[in-house]
Chimera marker file (.cmm) of the C-alpha trace (Angstrom):
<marker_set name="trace">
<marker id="1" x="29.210" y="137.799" z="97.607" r="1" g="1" b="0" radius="0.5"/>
<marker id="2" x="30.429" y="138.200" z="94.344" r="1" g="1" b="0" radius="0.5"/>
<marker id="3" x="33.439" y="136.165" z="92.817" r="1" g="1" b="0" radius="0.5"/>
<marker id="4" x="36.327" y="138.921" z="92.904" r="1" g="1" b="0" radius="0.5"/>
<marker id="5" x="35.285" y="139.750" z="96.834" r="1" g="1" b="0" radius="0.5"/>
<marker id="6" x="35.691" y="135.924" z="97.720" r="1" g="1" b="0" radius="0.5"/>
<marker id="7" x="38.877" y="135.835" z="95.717" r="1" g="1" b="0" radius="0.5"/>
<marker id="8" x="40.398" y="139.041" z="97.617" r="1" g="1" b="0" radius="0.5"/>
<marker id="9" x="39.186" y="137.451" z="101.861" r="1" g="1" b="0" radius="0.5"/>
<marker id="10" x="40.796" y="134.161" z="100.560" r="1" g="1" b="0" radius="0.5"/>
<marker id="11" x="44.003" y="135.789" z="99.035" r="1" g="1" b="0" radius="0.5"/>
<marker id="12" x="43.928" y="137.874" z="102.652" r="1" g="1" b="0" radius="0.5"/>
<marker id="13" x="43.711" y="134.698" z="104.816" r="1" g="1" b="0" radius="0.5"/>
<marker id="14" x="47.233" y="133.636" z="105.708" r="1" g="1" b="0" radius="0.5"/>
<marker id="15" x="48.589" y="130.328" z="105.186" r="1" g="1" b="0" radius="0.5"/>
<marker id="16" x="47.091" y="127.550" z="107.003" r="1" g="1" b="0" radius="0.5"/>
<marker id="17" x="50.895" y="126.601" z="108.640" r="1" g="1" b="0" radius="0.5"/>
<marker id="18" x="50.657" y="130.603" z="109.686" r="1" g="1" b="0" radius="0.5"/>
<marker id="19" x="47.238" y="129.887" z="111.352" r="1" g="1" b="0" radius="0.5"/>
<marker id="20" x="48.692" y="126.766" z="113.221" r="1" g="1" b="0" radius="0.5"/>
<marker id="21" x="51.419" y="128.719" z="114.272" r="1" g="1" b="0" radius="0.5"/>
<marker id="22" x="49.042" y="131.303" z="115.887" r="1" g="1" b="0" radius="0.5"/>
<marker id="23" x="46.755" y="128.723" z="117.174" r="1" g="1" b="0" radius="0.5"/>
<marker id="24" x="50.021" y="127.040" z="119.234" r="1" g="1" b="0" radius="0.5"/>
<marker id="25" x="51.139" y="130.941" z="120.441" r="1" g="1" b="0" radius="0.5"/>
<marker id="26" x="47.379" y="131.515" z="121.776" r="1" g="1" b="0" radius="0.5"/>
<marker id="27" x="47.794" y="128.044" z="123.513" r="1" g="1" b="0" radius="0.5"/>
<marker id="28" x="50.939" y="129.111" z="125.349" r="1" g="1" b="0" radius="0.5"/>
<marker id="29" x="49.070" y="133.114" z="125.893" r="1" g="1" b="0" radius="0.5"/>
<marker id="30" x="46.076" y="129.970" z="127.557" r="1" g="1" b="0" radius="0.5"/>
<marker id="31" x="47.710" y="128.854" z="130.896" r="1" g="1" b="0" radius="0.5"/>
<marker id="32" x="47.538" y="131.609" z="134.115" r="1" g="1" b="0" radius="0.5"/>
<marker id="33" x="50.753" y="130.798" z="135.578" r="1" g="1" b="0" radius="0.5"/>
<marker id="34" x="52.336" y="131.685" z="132.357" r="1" g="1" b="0" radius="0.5"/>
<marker id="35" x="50.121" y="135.024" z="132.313" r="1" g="1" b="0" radius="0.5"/>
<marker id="36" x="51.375" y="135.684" z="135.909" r="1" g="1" b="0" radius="0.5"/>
<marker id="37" x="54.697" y="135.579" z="134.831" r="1" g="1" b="0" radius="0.5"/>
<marker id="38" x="54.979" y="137.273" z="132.100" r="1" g="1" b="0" radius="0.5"/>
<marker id="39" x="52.968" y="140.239" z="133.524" r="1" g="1" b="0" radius="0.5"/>
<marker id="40" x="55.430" y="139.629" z="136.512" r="1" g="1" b="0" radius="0.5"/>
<marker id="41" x="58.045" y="140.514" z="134.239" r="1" g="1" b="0" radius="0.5"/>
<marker id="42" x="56.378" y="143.100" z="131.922" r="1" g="1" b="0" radius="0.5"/>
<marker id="43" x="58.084" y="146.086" z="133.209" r="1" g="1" b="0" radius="0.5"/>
<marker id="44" x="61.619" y="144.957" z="134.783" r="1" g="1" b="0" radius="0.5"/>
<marker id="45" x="63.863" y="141.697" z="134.454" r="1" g="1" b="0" radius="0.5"/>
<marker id="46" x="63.739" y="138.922" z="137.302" r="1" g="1" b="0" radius="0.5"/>
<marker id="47" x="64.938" y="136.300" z="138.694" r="1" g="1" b="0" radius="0.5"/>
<marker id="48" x="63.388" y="132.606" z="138.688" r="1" g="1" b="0" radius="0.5"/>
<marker id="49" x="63.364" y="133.111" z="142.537" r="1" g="1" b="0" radius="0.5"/>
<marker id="50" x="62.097" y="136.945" z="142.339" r="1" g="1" b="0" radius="0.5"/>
<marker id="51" x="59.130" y="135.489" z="140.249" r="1" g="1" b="0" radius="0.5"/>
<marker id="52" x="58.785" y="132.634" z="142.588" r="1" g="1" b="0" radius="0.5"/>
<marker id="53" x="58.362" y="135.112" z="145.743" r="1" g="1" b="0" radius="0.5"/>
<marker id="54" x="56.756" y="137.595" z="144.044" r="1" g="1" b="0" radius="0.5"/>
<marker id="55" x="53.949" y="135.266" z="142.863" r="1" g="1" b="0" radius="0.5"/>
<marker id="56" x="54.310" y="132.704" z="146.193" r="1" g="1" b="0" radius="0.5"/>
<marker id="57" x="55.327" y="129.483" z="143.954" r="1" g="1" b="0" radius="0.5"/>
<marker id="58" x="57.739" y="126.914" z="143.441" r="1" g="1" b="0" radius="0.5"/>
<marker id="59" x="60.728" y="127.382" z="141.806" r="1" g="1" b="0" radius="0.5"/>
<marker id="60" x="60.463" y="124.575" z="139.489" r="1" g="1" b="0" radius="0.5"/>
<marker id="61" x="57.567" y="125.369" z="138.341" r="1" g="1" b="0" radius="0.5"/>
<marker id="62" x="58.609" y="128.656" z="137.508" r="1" g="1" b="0" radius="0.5"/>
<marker id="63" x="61.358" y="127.220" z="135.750" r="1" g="1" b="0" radius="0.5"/>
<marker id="64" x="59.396" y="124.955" z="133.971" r="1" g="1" b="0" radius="0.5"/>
<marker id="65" x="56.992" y="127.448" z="132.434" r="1" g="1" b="0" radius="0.5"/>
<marker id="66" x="60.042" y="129.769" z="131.416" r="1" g="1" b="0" radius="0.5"/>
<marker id="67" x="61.360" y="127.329" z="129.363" r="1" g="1" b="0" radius="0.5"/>
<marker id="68" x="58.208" y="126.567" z="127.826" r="1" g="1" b="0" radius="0.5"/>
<marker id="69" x="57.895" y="130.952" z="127.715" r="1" g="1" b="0" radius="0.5"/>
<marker id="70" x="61.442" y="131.193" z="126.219" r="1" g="1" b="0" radius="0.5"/>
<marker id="71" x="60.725" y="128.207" z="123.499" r="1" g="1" b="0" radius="0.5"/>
<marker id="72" x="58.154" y="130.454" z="122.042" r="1" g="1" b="0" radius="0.5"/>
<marker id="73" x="59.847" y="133.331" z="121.779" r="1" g="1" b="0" radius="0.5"/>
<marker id="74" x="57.754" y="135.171" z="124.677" r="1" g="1" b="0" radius="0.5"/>
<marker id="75" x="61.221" y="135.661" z="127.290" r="1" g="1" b="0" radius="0.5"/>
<marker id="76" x="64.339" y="136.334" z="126.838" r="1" g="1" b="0" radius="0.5"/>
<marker id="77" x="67.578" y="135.420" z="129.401" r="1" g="1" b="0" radius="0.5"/>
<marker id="78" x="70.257" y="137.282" z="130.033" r="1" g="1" b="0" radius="0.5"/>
<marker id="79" x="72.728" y="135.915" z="132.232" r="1" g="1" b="0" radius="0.5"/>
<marker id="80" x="75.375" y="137.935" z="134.863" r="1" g="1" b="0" radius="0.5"/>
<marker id="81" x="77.608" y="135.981" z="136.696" r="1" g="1" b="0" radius="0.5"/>
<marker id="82" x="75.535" y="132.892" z="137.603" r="1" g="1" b="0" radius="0.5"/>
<marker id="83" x="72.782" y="134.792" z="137.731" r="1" g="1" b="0" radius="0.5"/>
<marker id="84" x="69.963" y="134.799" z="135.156" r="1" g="1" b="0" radius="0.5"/>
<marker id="85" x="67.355" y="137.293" z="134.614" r="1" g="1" b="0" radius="0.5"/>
<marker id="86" x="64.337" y="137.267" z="132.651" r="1" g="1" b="0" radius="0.5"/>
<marker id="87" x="62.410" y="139.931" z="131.191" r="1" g="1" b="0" radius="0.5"/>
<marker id="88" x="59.529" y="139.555" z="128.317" r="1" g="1" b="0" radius="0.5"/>
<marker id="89" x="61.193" y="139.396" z="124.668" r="1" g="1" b="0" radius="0.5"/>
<marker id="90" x="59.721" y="142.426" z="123.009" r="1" g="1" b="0" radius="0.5"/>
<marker id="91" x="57.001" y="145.374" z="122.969" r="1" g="1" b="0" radius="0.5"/>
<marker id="92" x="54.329" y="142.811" z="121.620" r="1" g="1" b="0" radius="0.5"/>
<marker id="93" x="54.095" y="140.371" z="124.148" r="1" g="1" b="0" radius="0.5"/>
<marker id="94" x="53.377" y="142.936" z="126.268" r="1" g="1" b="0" radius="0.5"/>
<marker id="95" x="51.160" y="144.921" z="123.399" r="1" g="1" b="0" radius="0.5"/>
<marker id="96" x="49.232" y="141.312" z="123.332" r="1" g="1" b="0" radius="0.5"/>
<marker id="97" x="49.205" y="140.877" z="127.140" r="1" g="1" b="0" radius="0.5"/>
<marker id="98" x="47.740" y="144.706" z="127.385" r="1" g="1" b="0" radius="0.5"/>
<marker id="99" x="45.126" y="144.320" z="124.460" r="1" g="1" b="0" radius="0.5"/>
<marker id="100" x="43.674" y="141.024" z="126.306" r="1" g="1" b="0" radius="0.5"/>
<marker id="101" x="43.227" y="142.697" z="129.205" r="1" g="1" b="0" radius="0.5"/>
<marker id="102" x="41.969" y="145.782" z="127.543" r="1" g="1" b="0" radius="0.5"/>
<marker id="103" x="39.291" y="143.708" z="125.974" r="1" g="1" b="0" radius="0.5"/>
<marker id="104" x="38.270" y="141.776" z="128.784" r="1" g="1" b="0" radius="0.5"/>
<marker id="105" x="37.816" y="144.453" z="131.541" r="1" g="1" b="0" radius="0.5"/>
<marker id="106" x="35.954" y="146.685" z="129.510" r="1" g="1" b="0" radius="0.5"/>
<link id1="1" id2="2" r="1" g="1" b="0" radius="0.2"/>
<link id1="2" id2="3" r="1" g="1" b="0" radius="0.2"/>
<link id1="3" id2="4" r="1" g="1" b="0" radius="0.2"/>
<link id1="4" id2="5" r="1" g="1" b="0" radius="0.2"/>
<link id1="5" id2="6" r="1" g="1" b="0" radius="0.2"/>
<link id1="6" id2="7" r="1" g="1" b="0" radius="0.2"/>
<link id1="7" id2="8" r="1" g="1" b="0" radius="0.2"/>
<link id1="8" id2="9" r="1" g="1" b="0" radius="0.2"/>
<link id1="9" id2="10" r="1" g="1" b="0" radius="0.2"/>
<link id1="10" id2="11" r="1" g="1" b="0" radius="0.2"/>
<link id1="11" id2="12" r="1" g="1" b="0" radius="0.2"/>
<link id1="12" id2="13" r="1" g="1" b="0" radius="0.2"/>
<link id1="13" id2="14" r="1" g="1" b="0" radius="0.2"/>
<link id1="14" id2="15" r="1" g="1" b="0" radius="0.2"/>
<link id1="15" id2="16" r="1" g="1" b="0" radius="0.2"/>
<link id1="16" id2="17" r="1" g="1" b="0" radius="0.2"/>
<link id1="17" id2="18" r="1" g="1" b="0" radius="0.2"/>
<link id1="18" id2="19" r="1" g="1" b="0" radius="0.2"/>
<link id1="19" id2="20" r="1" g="1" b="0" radius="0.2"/>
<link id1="20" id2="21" r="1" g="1" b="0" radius="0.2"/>
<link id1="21" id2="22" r="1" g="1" b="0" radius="0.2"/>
<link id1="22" id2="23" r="1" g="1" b="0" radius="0.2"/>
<link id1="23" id2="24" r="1" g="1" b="0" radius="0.2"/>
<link id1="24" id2="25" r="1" g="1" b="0" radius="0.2"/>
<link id1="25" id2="26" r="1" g="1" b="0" radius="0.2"/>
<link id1="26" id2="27" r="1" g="1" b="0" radius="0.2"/>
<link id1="27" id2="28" r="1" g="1" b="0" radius="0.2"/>
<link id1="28" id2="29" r="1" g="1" b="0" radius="0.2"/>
<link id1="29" id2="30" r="1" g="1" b="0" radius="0.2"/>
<link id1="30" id2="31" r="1" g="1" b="0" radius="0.2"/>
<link id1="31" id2="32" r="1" g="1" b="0" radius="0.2"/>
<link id1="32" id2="33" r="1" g="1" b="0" radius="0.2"/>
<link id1="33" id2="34" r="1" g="1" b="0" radius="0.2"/>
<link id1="34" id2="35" r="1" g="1" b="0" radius="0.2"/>
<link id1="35" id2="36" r="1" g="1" b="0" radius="0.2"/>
<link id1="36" id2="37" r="1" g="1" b="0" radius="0.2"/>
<link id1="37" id2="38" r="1" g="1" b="0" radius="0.2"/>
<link id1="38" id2="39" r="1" g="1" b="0" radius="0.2"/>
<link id1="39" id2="40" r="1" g="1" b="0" radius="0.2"/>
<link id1="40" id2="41" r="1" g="1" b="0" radius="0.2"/>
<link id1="41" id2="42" r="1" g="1" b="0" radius="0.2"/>
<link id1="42" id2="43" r="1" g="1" b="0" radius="0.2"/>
<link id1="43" id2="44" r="1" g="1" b="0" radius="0.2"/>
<link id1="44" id2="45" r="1" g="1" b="0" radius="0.2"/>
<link id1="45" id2="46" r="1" g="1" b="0" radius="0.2"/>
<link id1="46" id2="47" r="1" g="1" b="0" radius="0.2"/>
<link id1="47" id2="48" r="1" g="1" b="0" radius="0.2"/>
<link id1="48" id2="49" r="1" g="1" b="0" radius="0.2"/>
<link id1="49" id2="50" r="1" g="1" b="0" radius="0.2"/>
<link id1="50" id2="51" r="1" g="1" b="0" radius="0.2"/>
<link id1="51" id2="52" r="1" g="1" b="0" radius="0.2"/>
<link id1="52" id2="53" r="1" g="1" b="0" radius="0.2"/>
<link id1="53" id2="54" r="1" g="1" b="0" radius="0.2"/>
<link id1="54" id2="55" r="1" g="1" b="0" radius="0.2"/>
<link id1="55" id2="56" r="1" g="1" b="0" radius="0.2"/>
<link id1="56" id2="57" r="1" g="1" b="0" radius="0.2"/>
<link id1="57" id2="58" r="1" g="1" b="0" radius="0.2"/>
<link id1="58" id2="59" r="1" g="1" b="0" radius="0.2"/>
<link id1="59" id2="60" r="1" g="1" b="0" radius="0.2"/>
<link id1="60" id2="61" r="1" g="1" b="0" radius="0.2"/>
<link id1="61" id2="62" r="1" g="1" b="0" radius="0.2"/>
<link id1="62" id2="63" r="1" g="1" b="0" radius="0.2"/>
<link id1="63" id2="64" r="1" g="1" b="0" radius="0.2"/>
<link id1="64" id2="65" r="1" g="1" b="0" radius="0.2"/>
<link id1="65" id2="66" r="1" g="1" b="0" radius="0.2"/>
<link id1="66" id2="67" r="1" g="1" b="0" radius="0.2"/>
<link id1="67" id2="68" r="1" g="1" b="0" radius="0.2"/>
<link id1="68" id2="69" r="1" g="1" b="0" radius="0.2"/>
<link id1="69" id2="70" r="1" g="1" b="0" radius="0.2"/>
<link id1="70" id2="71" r="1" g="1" b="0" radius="0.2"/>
<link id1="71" id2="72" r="1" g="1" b="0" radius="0.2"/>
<link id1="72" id2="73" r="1" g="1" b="0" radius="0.2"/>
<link id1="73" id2="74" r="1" g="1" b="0" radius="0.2"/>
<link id1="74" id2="75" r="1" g="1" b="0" radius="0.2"/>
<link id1="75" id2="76" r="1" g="1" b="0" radius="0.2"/>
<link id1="76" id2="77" r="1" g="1" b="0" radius="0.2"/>
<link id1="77" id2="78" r="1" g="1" b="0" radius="0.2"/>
<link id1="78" id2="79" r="1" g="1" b="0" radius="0.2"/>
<link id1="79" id2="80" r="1" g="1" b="0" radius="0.2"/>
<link id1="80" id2="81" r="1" g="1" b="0" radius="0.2"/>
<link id1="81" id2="82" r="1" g="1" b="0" radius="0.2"/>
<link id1="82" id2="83" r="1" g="1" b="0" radius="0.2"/>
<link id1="83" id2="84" r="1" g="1" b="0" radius="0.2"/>
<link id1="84" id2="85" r="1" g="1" b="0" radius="0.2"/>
<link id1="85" id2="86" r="1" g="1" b="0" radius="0.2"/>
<link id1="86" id2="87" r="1" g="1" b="0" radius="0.2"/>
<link id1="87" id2="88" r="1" g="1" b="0" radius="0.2"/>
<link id1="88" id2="89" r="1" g="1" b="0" radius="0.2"/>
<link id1="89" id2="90" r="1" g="1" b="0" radius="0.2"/>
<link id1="90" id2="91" r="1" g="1" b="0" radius="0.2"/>
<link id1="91" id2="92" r="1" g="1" b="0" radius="0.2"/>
<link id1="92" id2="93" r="1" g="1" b="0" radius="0.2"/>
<link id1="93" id2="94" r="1" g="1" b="0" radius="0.2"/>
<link id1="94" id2="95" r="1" g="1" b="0" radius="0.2"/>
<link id1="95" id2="96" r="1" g="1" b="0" radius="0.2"/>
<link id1="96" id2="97" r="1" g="1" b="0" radius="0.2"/>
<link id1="97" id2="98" r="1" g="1" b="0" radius="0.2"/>
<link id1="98" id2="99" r="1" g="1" b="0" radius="0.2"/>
<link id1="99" id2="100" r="1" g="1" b="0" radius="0.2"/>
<link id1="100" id2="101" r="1" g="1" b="0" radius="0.2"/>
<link id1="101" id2="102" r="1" g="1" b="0" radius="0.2"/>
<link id1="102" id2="103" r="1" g="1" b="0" radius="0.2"/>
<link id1="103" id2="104" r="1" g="1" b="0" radius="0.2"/>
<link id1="104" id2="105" r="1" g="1" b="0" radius="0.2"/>
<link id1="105" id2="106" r="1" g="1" b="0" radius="0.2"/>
</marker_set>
């Protein structure tokens, strides 16, 4: 490889604070109850307690991954009343979420 073509991959790799960054969002895209979730609520806002039924599980723990969902950026709330729905936060999680599964079931 000559000097110029190492120059232009390295000046193409992003910054290593971008790569951690990644590496932590792949972490959160890691854990199936988080998966279940978010494909739970790919197509229409829930409930905590729609989820919970829907995928036969606690509410807390529902909760609990949420929050951990919604500190990444992956969900977003929007509240009526007292009620609270959540639905994924934009066309890439769920462009991420259908190229995984693309690539694994093919």
């Amino acid at each position: 490889m000559s000097e110029n073509q190492s120059k232009k991959i390295n000046s193409e790799i992003p910054d290593i604070e971008v790569l951690f960054e990644l590496a932590d969002l792949f972490k959160v895209f890691g854990d199936s109850t988080r998966l279940r979730i978010m494909v739970t609520i790919s197509d229409n806002e829930m409930s905590v307690l729609n989820i919970a039924e829907t995928l036969n599980m606690e509410q807390s723990t529902i909760s609990h991954q949420l929050r951990v969902l919604r500190q990444n950026k992956l969900v977003r709330v929007r509240r009526e009343g007292k009620q609270i729905y959540y639905s994924l936060d934009d066309d890439h999680v769920k462009k991420i979420i259908d190229m995984g599964l693309d690539h694994i079931l093919e």
